[in-house]
C-alpha positions as CSV (number, residue, x, y, z in Angstrom):
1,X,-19.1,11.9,32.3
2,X,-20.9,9.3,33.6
3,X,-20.3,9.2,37.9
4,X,-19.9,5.8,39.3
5,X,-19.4,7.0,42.8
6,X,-21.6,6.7,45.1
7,X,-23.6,9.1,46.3
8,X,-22.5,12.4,47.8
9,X,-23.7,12.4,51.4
10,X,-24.6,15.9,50.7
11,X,-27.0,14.7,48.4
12,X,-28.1,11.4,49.4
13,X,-30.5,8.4,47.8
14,X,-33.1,8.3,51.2
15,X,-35.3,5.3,51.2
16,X,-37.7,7.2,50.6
17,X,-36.8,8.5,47.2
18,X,-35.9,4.9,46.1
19,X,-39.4,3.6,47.0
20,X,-40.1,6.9,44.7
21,X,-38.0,5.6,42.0
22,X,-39.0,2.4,41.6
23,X,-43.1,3.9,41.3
24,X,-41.5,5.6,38.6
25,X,-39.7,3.1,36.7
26,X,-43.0,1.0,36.8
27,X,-45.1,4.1,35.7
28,X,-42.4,4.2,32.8
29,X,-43.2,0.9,31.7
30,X,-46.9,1.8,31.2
31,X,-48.8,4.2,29.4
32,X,-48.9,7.7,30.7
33,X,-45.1,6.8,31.8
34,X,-43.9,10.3,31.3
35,X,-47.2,11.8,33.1
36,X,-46.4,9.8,36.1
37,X,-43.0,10.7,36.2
38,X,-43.9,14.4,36.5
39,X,-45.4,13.4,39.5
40,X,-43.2,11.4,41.2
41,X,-41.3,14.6,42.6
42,X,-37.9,13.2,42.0
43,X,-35.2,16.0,40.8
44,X,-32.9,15.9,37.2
45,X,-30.3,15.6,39.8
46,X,-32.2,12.9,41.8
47,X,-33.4,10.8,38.8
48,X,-29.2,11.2,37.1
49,X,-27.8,10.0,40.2
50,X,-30.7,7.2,40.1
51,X,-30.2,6.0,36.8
52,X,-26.1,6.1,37.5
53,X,-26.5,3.7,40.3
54,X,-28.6,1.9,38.3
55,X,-25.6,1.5,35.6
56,X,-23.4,0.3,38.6
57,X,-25.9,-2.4,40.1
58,X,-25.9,-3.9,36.5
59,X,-29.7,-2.8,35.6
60,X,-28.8,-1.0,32.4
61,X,-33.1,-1.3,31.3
62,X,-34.1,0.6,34.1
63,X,-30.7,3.0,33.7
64,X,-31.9,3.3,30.4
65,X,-35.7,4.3,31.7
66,X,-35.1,6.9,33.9
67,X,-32.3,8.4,30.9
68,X,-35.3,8.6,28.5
69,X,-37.6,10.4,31.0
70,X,-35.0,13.0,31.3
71,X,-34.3,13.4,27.8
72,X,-38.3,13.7,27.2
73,X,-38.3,16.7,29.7
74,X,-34.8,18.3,28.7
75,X,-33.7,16.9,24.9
76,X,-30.2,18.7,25.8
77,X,-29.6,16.9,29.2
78,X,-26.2,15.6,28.3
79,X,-25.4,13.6,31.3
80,X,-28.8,11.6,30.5
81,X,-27.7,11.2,26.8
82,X,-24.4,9.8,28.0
83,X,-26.2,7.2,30.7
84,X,-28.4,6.7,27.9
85,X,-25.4,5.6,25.7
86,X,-24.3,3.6,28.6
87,X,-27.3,1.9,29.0
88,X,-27.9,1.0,25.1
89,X,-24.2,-0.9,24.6
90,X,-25.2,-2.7,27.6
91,X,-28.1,-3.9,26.3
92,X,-26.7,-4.7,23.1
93,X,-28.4,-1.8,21.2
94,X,-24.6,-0.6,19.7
95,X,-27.0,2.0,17.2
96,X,-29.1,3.4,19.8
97,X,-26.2,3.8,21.7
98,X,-23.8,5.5,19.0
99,X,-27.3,7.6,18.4
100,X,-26.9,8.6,21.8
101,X,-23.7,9.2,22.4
102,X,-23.8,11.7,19.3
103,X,-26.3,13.7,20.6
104,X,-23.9,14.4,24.0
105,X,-21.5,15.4,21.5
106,X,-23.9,17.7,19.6
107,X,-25.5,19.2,23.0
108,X,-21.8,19.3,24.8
109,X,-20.8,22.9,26.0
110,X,-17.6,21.9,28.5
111,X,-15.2,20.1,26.9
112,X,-15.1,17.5,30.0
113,X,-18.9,16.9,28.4
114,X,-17.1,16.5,24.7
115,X,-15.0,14.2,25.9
116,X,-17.3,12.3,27.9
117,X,-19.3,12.1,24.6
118,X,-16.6,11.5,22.1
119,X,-15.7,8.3,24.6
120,X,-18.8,7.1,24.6
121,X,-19.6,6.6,20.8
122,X,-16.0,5.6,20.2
123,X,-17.1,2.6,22.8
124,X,-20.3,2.1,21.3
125,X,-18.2,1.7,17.6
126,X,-15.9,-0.4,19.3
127,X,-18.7,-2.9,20.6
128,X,-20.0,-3.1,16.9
129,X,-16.9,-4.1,15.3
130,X,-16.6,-0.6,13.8
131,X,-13.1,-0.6,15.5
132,X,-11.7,1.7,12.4
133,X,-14.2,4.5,13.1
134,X,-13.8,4.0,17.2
135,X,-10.1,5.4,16.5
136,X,-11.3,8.0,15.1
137,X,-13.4,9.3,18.0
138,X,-10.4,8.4,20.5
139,X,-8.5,10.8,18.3
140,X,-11.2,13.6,19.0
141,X,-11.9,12.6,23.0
142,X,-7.8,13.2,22.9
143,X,-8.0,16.5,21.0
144,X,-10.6,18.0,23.5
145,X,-9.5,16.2,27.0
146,X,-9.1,19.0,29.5
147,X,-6.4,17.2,31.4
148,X,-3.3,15.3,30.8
149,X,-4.9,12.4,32.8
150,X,-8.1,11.9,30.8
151,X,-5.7,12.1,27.3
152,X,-3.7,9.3,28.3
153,X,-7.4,7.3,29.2
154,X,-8.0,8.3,25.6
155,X,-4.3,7.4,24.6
156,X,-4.8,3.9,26.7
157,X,-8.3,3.2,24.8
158,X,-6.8,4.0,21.5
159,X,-4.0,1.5,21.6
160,X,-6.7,-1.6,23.4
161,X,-9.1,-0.9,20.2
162,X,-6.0,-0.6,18.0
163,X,-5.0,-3.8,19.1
164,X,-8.4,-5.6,18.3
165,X,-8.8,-3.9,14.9
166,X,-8.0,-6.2,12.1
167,X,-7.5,-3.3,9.6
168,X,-4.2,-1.2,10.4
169,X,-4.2,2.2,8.1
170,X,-1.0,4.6,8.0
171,X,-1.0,7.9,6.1
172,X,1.7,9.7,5.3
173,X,2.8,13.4,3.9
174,X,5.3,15.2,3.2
175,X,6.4,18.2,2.1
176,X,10.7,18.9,1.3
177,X,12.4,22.0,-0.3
178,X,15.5,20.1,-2.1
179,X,18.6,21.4,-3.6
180,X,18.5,18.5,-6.2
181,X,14.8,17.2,-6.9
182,X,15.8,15.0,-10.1
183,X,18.8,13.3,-8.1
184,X,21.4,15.1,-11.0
185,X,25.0,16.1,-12.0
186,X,26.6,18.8,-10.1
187,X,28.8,19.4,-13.2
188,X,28.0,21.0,-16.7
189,X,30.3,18.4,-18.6
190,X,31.0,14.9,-18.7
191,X,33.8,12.7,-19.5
192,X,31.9,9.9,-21.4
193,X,33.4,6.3,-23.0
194,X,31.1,5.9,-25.6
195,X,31.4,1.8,-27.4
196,X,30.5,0.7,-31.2
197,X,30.3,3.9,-32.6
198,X,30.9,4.2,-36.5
199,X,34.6,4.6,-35.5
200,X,34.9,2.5,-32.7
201,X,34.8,3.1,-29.3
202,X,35.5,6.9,-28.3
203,X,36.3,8.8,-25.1
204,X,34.0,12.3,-25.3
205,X,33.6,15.1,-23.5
206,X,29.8,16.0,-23.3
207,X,27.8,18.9,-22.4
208,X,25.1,17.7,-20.2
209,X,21.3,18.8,-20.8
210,X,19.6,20.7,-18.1
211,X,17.2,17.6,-17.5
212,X,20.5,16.1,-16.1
213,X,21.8,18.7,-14.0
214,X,20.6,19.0,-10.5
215,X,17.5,20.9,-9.9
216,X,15.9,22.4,-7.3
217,X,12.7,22.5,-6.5
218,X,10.1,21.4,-3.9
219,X,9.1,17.4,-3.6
220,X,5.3,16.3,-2.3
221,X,4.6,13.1,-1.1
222,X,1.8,11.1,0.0
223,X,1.3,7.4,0.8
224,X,-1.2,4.9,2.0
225,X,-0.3,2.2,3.8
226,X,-2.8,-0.8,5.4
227,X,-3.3,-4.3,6.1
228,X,-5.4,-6.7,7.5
229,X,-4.9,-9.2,9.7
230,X,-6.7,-12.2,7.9
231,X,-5.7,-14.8,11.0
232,X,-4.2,-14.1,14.4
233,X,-3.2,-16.1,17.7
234,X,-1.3,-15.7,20.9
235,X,2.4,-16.0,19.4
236,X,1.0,-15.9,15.3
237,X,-0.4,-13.0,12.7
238,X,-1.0,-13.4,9.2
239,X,-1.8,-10.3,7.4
240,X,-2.5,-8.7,3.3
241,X,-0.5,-5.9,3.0
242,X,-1.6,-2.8,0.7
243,X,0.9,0.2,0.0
244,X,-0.3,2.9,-2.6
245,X,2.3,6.2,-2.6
246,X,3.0,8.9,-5.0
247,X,6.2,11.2,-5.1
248,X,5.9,14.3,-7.5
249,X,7.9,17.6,-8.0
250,X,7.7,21.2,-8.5
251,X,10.4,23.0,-10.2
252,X,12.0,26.4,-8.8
253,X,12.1,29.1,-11.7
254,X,16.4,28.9,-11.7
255,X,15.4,25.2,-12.5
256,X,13.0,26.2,-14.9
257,X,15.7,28.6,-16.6
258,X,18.1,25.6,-16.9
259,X,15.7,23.0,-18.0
260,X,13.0,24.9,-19.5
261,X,10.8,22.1,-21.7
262,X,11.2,20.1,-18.3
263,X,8.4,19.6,-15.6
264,X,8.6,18.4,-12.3
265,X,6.2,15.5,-13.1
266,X,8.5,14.5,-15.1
267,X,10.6,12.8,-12.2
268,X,7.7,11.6,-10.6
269,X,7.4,8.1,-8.9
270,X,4.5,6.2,-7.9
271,X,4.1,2.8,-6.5
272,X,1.5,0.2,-5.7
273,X,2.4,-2.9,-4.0
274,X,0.4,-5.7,-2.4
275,X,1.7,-8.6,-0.5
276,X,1.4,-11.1,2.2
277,X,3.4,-11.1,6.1
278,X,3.5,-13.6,8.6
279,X,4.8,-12.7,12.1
280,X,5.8,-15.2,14.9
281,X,7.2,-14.7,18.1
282,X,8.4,-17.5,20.5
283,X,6.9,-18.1,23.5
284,X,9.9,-16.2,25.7
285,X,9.1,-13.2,23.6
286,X,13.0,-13.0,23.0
287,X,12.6,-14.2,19.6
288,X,10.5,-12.6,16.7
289,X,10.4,-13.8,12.7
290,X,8.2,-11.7,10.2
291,X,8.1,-13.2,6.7
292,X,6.6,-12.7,3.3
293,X,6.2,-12.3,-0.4
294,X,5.1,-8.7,-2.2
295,X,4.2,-8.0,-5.6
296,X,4.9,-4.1,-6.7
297,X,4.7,-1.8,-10.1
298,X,6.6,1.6,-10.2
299,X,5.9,4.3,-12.2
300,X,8.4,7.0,-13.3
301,X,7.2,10.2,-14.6
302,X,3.9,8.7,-15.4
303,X,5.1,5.6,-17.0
304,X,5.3,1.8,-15.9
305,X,8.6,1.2,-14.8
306,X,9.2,-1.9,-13.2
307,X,7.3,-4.5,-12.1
308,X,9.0,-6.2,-8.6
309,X,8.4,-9.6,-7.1
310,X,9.8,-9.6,-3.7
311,X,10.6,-12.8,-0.7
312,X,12.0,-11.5,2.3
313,X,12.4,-12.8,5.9
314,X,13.7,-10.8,9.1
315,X,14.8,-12.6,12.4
316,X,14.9,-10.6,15.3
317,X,16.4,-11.4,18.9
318,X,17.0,-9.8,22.4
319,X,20.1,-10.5,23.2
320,X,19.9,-8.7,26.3
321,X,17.3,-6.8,28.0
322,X,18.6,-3.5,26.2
323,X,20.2,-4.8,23.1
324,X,18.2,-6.3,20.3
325,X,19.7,-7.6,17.0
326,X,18.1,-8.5,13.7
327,X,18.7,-10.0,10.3
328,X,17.3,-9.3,6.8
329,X,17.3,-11.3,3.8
330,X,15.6,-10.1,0.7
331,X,15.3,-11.6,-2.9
332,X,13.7,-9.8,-5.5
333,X,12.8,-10.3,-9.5
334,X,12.6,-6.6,-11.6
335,X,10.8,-7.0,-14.5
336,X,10.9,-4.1,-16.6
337,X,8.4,-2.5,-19.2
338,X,9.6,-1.5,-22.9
339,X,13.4,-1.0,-23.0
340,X,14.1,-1.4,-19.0
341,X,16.7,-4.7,-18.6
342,X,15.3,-7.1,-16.3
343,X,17.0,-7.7,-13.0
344,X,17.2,-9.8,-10.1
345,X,18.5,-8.9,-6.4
346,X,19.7,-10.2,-3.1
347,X,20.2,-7.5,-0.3
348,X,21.0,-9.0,3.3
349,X,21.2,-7.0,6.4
350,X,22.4,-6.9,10.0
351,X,21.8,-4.3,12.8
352,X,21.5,-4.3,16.4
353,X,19.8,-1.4,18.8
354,X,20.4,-1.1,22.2
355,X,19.7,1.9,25.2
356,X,22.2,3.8,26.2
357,X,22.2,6.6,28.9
358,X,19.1,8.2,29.7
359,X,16.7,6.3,27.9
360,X,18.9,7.0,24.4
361,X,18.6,4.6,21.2
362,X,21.6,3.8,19.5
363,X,21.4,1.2,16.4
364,X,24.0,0.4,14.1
365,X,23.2,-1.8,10.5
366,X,25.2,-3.0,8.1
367,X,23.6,-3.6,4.2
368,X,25.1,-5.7,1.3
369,X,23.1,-5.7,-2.3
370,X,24.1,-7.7,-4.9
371,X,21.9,-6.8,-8.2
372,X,22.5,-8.8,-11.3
373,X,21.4,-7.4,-15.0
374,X,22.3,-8.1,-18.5
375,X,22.2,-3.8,-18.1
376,X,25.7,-2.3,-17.0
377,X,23.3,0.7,-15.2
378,X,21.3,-2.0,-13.2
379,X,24.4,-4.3,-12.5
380,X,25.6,-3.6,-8.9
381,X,27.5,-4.5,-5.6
382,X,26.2,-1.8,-2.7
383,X,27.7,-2.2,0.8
384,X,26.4,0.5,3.4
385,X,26.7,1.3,6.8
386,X,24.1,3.0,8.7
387,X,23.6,4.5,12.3
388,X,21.2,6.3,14.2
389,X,20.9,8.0,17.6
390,X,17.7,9.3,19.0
391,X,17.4,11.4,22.2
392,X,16.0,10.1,25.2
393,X,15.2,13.7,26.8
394,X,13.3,16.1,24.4
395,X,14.6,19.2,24.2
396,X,12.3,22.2,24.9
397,X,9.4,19.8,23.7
398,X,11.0,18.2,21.0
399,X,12.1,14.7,20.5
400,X,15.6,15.0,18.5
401,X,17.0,12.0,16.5
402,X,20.3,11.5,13.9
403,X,20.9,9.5,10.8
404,X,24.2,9.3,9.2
405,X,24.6,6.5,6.5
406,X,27.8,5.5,4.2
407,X,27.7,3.3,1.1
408,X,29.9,2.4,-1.8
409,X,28.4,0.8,-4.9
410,X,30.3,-0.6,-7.3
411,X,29.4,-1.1,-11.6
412,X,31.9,-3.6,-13.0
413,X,30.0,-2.3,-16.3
414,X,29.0,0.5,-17.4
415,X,27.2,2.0,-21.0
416,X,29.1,5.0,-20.5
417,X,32.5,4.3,-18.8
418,X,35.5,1.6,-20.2
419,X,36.2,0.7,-16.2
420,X,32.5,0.5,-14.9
421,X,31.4,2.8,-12.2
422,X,32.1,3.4,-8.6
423,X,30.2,5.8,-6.1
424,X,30.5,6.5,-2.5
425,X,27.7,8.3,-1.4
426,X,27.5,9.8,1.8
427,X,24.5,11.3,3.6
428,X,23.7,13.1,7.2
429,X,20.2,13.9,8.6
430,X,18.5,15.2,12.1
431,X,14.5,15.2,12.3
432,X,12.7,17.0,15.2
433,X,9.6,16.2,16.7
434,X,7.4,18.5,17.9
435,X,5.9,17.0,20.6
436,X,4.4,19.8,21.7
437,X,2.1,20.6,18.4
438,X,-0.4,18.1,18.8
439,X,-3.7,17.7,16.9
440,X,-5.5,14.8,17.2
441,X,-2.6,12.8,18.2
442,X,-0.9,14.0,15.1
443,X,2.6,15.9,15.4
444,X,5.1,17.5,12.8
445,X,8.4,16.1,11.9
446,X,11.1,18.5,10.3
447,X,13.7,16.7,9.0
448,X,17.2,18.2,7.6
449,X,19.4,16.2,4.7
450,X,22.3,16.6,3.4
451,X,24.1,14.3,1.0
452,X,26.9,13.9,-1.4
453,X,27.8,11.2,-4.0
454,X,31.1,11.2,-5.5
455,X,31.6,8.6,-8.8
456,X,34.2,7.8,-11.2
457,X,32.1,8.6,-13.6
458,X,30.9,12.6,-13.6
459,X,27.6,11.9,-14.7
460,X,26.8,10.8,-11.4
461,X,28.6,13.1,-9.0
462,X,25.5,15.0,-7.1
463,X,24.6,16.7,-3.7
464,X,21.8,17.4,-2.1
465,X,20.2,19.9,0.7
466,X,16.6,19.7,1.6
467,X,14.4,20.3,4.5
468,X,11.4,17.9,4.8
469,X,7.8,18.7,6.8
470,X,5.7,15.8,7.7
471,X,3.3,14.4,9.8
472,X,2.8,11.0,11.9
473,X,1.0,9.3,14.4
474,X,2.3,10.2,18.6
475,X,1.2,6.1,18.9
């Protein structure tokens, strides 16, 4: 790394050696340069230290003479390839200086050198605009910091350039064994109310097809998630909003005996939405409104869906120092392809989260949905109750954090039942952290899910056990 102390007095600049350097910085300047600086009888060590100072004093043109003197006698010298990097950014040069900062990296044999390096083209990106690509070396300066202290520089740089970058990306995976992939029955036969059959309408008991049964299997998922901040200001952000995000499904073989001629692609969901949000928070920071509008088509099993318009607003307050509450609205238009009913939606929401203990999270929510549809299926009143606890204290390097939600949803119609339909649904997870696997600022998640839906209508009565593995971002 590049040393901004001064001099050890082991080692020290004389007068002498100074009145040296400068014959050689003028020698540099001319022809013959590089003779003249073999016989100037100034050290590597000498002429690093030199050009250092020289970096500190604000003379990044002569830093940046002396750097290329050393790199003509050693092309490996990393600590003149890093002053060199220095030395370029400060002279505006952001190429020459992302030139030279790669070559520390490719010439680094310590990993204080590799981090030194990886630092100093991610600042060189940075100064260039190339803020997305500047995250990317912070990731790899944190992967190969030797000490805790010089991660969280890395950790500190990563969230100032983060900041200042108007494109924020997310990606997301997962993987999750699941007891019920396909979201079906737990029962082999149904009571059904069938209407307008030749002989009226007829109570039947049906034998469900293995496509409707629950079916294990394993689920992959993968999304893309970005905007860009098209207009910011001190209390203001406006931003375009891009989410792309696919869900698919591989069968286990007792799946595959019960539903033979069905594939897990079958059940498949993909989505691609685009939007606007506006964020504003009031000058006391207490208060903080995000609004916006978002346009989104969902495919199921590799056909359009649903196309969604969406309006929502959130409103978010500290009430006190350690207790924040909020409030959702949301209003949405379904437009579905071929036979799919339209629909049209108004969910509103209230929560609060507040600290508790040693540095726990609790947060409670409450959801009510109201979905209207000339569809019985899609015609709906949901009201749900959710709340969370996370861990303040990891536990043997892992962060620990609970889920347990309750909802009742109610069908006044139904195409299958005489009374509509009523579920309660009721679902319990824990995901651990691990802190402690970390790769490029990346760490696992391993979440376990259990749920259980219970509906007048057997058609609908399900359970599910799954394990998911992902990944996210430390910060």
């Amino acid at each position: 790394m590049i040393d901004r102390r001064a001099p050890s007095r082991r080692r020290p600049i004389r007068r002498a050696a100074l009145w040296a350097a400068f014959a050689v910085l003028a020698a540099l300047s001319a022809p013959g340069g590089a003779m003249a600086q073999e016989a100037s009888g100034l050290s590597a060590g000498q002429m690093r230290q030199l050009a250092a100072a020289d970096l500190d004093a604000g003379r990044p043109a002569a830093a940046r003479q002396v750097a290329r003197a050393l790199i003509d006698r050693d092309p490996t010298d990393v600590q003149a390839l890093l002053v060199l990097s220095r030395a370029e950014r400060d002279l505006q040069d952001f190429d020459a200086a992302r030139d030279a900062g790669l070559g520390a990296w490719r010439q680094a044999g310590t990993d204080d050198e590799r981090f030194a390096a990886a630092l100093a083209v991610a600042q060189a990106l940075s100064s260039e605009g190339a803020r997305t690509r500047a995250q990317l070396w912070l990731r790899r300066a944190m992967q190969v910091a030797p000490t805790e202290r010089q991660k969280a520089l890395a950790v500190r740089d990563f969230r100032y350039v983060r900041l200042r970058n108007p494109w924020s990306t997310r990606l997301s995976f997962s993987v999750a064994p699941s007891s019920n992939v396909n979201d079906g029955s737990r029962r082999d036969t149904v009571d059904l109310y069938l209407e307008d059959t030749p002989i009226g309408d007829v109570p039947v008991e049906a034998a469900l097809g293995g496509a409707s049964k629950a079916l294990s299997g394993i689920e992959y998922s993968m999304g893309l998630a970005t905007s860009y901040r098209l207009h910011q200001t001190e209390r203001s952000r406006l931003s375009v909003d891009l989410l792309l995000d696919h869900t698919t499904y591989t069968l286990s073989d007792d799946a595959k005996d019960i539903a033979p001629e069905t594939e897990g692609a079958d059940f498949a969901v993909s989505r691609a939405a685009l939007g606007l949000t506006q964020d504003w928070t009031a000058p006391s920071s207490r208060l903080g409104l995000r609004y916006g509008a978002s346009i989104m088509r969902t495919d199921y099993g590799g056909e359009p869906l649903v196309r969604t318009l969406a309006a929502h607003g959130t409103l978010r307050y500290a009430l006190t120092p350690k207790v924040m509450g909020q409030l959702t609205a949301r209003r949405t238009w379904d437009a579905g392809y071929d036979t799919r009913a339209d629909a049209t939606g108004w969910q509103l929401a209230a929560g609060l989260a507040t600290s508790i203990g040693a540095n726990n999270t609790l947060s409670l929510r409450g959801r009510w949905q109201d979905v209207t549809s000339d569809s019985g299926a899609l015609d709906y009143v949901e009201r749900a109750v959710d709340a969370g606890l996370g861990l303040g204290t990891p536990i043997l390097g892992t962060d620990v954090s609970f889920n347990l939600t309750a909802a009742q949803r109610k069908h006044d119609d139904h195409p299958y039942s005489a009374d509509g339909r009523e579920d309660t649904r009721l679902s319990a997870s824990a995901t651990l952290t691990l802190q402690q696997i970390d790769y490029y600022g990346f760490v696992p998640d391993i979440t376990f899910e259990a749920s259980r839906t219970e509906s007048s209508l057997g058609l609908y009565d399900s359970e599910e056990f799954g394990i998911s593995l992902g990944i996210r971002s430390r910060f």
